[in-house]
C-alpha positions in Angstrom: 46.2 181.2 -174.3 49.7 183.3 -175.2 52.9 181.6 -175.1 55.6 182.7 -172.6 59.3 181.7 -172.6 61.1 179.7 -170.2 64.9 178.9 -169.8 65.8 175.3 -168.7 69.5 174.4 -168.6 70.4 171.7 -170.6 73.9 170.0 -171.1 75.8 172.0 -173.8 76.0 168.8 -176.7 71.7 169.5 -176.5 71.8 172.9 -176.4 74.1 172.5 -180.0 72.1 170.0 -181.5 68.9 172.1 -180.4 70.2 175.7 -182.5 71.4 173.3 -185.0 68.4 171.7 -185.5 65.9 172.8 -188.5 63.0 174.7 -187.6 60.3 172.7 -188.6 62.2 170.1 -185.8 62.3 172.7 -183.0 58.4 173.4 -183.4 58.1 169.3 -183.3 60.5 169.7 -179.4 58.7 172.6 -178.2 55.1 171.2 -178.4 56.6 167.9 -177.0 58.1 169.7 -174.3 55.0 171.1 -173.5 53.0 168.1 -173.0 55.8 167.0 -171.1 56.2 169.7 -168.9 52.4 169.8 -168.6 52.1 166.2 -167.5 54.9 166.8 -164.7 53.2 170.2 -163.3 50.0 168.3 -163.3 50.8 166.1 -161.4 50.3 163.2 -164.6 53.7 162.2 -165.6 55.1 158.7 -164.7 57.6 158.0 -162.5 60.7 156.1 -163.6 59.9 152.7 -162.7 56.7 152.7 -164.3 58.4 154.0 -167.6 60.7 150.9 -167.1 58.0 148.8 -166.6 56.3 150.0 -169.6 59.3 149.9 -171.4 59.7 146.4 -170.7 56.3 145.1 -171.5 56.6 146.6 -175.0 59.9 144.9 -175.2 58.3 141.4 -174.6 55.2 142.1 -176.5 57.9 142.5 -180.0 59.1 139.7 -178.8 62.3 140.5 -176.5 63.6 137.3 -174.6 65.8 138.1 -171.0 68.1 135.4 -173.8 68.0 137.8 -176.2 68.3 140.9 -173.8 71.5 139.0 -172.3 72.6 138.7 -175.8 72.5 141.8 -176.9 73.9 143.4 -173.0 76.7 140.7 -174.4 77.5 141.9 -177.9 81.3 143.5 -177.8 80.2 145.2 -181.2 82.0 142.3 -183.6 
C-alpha cells in the first residue's frame, strides 16, 4: 500500500513542537497517528467516557484512592 499525505490543523504550540521534533520522533507520531486515525475511520476507536473509564480502572488498579485523587486535585504546588 503507498502512503499519501494528509493536512490536519493542529493548534500552532503542536505544530512547533512537531518541526521541532527529531526525526526518528516524527516516524514514532506518524505511525501512531495512523493507527489512530485508522481506528476512528473504522469505526474501532473509543469514545470518551470509555477512555475515562479505562483511565480510571488503571488508576485504581496502581493503587489510586478517590483520598489520594482529592489529595492531589488539592495540592496548591507547595
Amino acid at each position: 500500500m503507498s502512503n499519501l499525505t494528509i493536512t490536519i490543523p493542529v493548534d500552532a504550540e503542536l505544530a512547533a513542537r512537531y518541526n521541532e521534533a527529531a526525526p526518528e520522533i516524527k516516524e514514532k507520531i506518524v505511525q501512531a497517528l495512523n493507527l489512530r486515525l485508522r481506528e476512528v475511520v473504522e469505526g474501532e476507536a473509543e469514545d470518551l467516557e470509555q477512555v475515562m473509564r479505562r483511565i480510571s480502572r488503571n488508576a485504581q488498579a496502581r493503587g489510586l484512592t478517590p483520598e489520594i485523587l482529592e489529595d492531589i486535585l488539592n495540592d496548591d504546588g507547595h
